[in-house]
C-alpha positions in Angstrom: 0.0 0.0 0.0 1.3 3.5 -1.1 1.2 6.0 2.0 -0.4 8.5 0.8 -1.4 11.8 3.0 -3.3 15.1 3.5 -2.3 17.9 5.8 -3.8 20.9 6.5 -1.9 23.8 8.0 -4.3 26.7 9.7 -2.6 29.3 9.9 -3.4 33.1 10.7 -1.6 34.1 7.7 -1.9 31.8 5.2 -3.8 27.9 4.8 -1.5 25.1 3.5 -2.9 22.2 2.2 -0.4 19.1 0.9 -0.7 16.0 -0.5 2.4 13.4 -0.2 3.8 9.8 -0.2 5.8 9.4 2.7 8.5 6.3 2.5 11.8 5.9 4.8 11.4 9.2 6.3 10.8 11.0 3.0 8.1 13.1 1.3 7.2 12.9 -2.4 4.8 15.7 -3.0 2.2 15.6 -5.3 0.6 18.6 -4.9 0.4 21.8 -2.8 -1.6 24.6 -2.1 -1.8 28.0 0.3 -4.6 30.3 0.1 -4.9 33.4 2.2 -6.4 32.6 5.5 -9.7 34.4 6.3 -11.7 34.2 9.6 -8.5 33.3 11.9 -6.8 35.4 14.5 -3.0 34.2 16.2 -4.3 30.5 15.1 -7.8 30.7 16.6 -11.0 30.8 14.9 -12.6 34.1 15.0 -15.2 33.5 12.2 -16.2 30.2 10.7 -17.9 31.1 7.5 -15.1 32.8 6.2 -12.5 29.9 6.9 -15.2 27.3 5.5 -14.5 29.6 2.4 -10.6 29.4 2.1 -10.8 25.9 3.1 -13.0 24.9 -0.1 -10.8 27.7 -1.9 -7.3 25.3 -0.9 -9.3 22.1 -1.7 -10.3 23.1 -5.0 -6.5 24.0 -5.9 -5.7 20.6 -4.6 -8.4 18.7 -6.6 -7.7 20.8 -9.4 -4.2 19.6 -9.6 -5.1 16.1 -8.3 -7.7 15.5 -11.1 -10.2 14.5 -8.1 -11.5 15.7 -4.9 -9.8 14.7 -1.7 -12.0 14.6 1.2 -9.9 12.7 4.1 -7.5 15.2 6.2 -5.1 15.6 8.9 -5.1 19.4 10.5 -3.5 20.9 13.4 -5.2 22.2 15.9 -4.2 25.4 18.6 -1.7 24.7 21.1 -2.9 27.3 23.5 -2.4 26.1 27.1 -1.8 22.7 25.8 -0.9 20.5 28.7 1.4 17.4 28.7 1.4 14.7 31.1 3.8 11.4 31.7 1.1 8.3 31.5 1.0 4.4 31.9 -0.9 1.7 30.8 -1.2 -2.1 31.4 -3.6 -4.6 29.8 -3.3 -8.5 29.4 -2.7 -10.0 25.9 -1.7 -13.5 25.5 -0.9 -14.2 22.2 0.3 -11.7 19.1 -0.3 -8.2 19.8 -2.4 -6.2 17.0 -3.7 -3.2 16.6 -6.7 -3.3 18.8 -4.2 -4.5 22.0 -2.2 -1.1 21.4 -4.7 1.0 20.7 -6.4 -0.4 24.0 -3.2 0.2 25.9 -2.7 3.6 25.2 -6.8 4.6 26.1 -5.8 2.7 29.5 -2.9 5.0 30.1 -5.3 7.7 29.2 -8.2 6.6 31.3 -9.4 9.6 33.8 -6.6 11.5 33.2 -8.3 14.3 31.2 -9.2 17.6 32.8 -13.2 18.6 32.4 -12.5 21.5 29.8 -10.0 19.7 27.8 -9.6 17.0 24.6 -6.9 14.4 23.6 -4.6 15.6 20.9 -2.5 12.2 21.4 -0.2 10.3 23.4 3.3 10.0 22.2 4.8 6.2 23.7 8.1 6.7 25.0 8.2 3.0 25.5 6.3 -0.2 25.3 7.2 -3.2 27.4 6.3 -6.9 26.8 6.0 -9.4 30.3 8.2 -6.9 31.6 11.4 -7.1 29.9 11.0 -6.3 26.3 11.1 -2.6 25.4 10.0 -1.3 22.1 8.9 1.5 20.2 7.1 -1.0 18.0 5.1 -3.7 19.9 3.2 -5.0 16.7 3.3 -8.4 16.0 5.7 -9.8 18.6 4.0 -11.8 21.2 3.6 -11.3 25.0 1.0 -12.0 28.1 1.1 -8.3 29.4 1.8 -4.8 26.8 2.6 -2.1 28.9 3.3 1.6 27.4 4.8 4.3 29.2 4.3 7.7 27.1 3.3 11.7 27.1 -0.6 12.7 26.7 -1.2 15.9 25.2 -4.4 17.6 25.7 -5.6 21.0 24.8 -9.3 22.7 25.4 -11.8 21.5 24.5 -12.6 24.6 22.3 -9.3 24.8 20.5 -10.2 21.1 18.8 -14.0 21.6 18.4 -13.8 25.2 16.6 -11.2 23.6 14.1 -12.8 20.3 13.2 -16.2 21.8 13.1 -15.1 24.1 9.7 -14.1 20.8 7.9 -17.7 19.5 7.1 -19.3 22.4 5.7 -15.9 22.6 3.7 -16.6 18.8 2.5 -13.6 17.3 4.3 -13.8 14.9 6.9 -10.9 15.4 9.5 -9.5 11.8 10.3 -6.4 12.8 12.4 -5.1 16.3 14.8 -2.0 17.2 16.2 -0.5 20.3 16.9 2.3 22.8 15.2 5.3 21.9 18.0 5.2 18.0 17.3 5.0 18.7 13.3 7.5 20.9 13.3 9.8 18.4 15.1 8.9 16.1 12.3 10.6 17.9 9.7 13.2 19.2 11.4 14.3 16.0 12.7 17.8 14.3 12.5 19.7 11.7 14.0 22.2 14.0 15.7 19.8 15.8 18.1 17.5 13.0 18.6 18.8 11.8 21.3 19.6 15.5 22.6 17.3 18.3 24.7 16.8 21.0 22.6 14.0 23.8 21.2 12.0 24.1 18.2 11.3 28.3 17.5 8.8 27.9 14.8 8.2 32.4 14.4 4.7 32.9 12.5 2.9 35.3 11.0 1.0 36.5 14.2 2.6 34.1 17.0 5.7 32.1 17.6 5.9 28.8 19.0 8.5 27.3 21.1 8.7 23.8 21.8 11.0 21.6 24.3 12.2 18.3 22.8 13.5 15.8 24.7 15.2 12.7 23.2 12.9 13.3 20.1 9.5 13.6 22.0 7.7 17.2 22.4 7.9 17.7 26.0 6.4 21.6 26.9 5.3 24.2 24.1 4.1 28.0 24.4 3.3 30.1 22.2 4.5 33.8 22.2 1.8 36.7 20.7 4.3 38.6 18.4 5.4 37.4 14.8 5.9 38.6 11.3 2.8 41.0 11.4 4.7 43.1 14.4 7.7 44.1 12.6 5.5 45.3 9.7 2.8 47.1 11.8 6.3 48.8 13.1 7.6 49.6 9.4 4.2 51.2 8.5 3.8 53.2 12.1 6.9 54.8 11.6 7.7 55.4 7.8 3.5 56.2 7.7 3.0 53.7 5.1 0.4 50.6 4.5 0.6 47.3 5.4 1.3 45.9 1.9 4.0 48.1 1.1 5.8 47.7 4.6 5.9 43.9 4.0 7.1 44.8 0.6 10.3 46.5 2.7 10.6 43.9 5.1 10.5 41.5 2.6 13.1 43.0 0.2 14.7 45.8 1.5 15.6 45.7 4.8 18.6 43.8 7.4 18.1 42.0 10.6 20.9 43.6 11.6 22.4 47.3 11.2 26.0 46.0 11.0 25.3 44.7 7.9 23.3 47.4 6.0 24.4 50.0 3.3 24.2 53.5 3.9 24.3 54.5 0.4 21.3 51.6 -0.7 17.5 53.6 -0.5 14.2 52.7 -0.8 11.5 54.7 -2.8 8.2 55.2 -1.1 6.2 57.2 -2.5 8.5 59.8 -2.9 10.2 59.4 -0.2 13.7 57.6 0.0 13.9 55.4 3.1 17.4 54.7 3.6 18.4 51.1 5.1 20.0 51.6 8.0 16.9 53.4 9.7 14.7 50.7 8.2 16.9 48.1 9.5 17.0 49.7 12.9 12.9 49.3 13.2 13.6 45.7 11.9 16.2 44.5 14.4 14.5 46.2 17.1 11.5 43.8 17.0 13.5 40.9 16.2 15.3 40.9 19.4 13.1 41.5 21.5 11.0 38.5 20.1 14.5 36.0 20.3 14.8 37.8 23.6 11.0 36.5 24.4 11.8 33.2 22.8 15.2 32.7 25.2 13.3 33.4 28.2 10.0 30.7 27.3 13.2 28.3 26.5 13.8 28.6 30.3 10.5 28.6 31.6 9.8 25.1 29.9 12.7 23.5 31.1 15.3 23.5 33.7 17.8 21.2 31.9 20.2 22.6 30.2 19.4 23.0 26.0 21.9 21.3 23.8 20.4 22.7 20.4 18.1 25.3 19.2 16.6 25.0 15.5 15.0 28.1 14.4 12.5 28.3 11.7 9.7 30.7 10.1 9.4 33.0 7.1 11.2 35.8 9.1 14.5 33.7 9.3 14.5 34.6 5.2 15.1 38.4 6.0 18.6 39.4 5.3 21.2 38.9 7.7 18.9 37.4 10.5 21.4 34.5 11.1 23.7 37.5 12.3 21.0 38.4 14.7 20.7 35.1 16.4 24.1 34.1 16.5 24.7 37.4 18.7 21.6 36.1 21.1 21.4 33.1 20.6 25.0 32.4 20.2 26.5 30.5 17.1 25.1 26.7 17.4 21.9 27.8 17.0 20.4 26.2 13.5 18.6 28.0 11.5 16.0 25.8 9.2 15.4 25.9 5.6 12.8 24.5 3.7 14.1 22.3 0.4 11.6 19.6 -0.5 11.4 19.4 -3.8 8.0 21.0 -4.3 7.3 23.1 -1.2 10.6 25.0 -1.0 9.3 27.3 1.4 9.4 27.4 5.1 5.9 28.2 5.2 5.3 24.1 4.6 7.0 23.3 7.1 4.5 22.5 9.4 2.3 20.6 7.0 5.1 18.3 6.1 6.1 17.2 9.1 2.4 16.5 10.3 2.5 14.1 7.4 5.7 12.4 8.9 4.2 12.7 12.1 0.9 10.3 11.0 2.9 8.0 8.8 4.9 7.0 12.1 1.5 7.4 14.4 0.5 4.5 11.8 3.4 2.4 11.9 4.1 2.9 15.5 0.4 0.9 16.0 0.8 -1.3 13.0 -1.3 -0.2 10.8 -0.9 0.2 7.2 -2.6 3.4 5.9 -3.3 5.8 2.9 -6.1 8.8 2.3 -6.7 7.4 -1.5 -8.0 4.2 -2.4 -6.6 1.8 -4.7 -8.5 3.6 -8.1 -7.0 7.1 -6.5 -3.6 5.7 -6.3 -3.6 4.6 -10.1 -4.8 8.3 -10.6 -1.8 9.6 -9.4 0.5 7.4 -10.7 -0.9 8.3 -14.6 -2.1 11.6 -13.8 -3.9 11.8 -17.3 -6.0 8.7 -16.7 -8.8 10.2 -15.2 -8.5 14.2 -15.5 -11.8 14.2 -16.7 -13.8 12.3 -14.3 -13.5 13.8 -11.3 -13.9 11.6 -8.3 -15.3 11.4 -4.8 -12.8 10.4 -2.3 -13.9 7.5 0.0 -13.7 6.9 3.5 -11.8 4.4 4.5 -12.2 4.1 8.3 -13.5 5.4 11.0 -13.0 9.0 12.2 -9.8 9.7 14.3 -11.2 12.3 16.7 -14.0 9.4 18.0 -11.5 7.9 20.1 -8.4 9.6 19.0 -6.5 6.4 19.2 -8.2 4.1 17.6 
């Protein structure tokens, strides 16, 4: 079976949708799309009909390019006040353990452990153990008396989950799978180096910026910070008196991170008036440290231990000079991310590739084998010209996700 995937990335700036294969850890897209969100405010849904409308508008480029509609999605949902808590389970087996015995293991490590106001997002197994003395992060198959699982559960409100995955019907889509930004971005960021290693995930949106604790590859504290992109253009157009269009534009293409590096003599036309770089740049850098500043500090706050890498991603990282910046906060091993699947070569994508990763192991981790498209859909995509004409309805192919979450 070819593993084949949907993600949908809400975000308060733009809506990614993505379809991919995902094989040994890599992504094959075959197709993408990012319309201009509508209805969302810092990641939360402020007004449903007009995000039901950009999400039909991102499904339409998909299906367009698909040459059918897809229907079956994974989204992420807001991380706001998220909590994480260290769970157990135990149930009795005897014989080979499928499916069902692992799902059933991690709803018993789960079992009255939810807060009132709040929904499963997932629970991440740090570790199963068979009669005992077996440990695995892949249980499936092997035979034991007694499955035990040791792992994180991540909850959120209630509300963050419901206003998301209420849009999807009345945009046609049925939502099969959630997670949220900080474990996605981990995803793609991912290497063998650092997984094994305590380090932070600065993922620096439009509106917000998330930071994420990792811990030996599993998410283990996130919190988001209210500044991104949008504050260091509101501060270009307060000061130069300009729009918000154009001070993107000079964000964007004109200005530094960092003052060290700009050129007196290099001028920016606005409406008559030349902006020269340096001043621009100072308005630039000014923001930008005090959000790494913000982001340092949240590091410390979610963790005592000491952090052994920081990755850094974002559209802002792509503004001149900004490695500069960090290195002189952040000091110098700090990485700094860049988008370059072939297809989505932008860091905007980030997100919505690594969910993909993220459900392809979910899947294997509880032995299942899994795609979005049937058989007929498959063969679609394979010869793309097969079926342009006809477009097709995307079936369901089993239960919904959010029911139990694990199933």
């Amino acid at each position: 079976m070819r593993k084949i995937y949907t993600s949908v990335d809400i975000g308060s700036d733009t809506i990614k949708f993505l379809v991919a294969e995902e094989g040994n850890d890599t992504v094959n897209v075959l197709a993408s799309a990012m319309v201009k969100s509508k209805g969302i405010k810092k990641g939360l849904i402020v007004d449903s009909n007009q995000v039901v409308m950009a999400i039909k508008d991102g499904a339409k480029q998909i299906s367009e390019q698909l040459g059918f509609d897809i229907k079956n999605v994974i989204v992420n949902v807001p991380d706001y006040n998220a909590k994480f808590m260290y769970v157990t389970g135990k149930i009795n087996v005897d014989g080979v353990i499928a499916t069902r015995n692992i799902n059933t293991v991690i709803k018993d490590s789960v079992y009255n452990k939810l807060d009132k106001d709040y929904e499963l997002v997932t629970v991440i197994p740090l570790e199963f153990t068979l009669d005992g003395k077996e440990k695995t992060l892949y249980p499936y198959g092997k035979e034991c008396h007694v499955l035990e699982i040791k792992g994180i559960m991540i909850s959120v409100p209630k509300k963050n989950i419901y206003s998301v995955i209420s849009v999807f019907p009345e945009a046609g889509l049925d939502v099969l799978d959630i997670t949220i930004s900080g474990i996605a971005d981990y995803y793609q960021v991912r290497n063998k180096k650092i997984d094994n290693k305590i380090g932070a995930i600065i993922n620096i949106g439009h509106e917000t910026t998330n930071v994420s604790v990792i811990n030996n590859g599993i998410i283990m504290n996130t919190e988001t910070i209210q500044l991104g992109g949008i504050n260091v253009e509101n501060d270009i157009a307060y000061i130069f008196g300009t729009n918000i269009i154009d001070a993107r534009k000079i964000k964007e293409k004109f200005a530094s991170s960092h003052k060290r590096f700009t050129n007196l003599n290099e001028t920016y036309d606005l409406d008559g008036v030349k902006l020269n770089q340096l001043e621009v740049t100072e308005v630039v850098m000014s923001r930008l440290t005090e959000m790494l500043n913000l982001a340092r500090k949240q590091i410390s706050l979610l963790t005592k231990k000491d952090i052994e890498y920081i990755i850094i991603t974002g559209g802002l990282t792509e503004i001149k000079h900004f490695k500069n910046l960090v290195y002189e906060i952040l000091g110098k091993d700090v990485i700094i991310f860049t988008e370059d699947t072939l297809g989505v070569r932008d860091n905007k994508y980030i997100t919505a590739l690594g969910m993909i990763k993220y459900l392809n192991n979910k899947m294997e981790t509880r032995g299942r084998e899994y795609s979005m498209f049937d058989k007929d859909e498959e063969e679609a995509l394979i010869n793309p010209n097969k079926n342009k004409k006809d477009k097709m309805n995307v079936a369901k192919i089993f239960g919904n996700f959010i029911g139990t979450k694990e199933d």
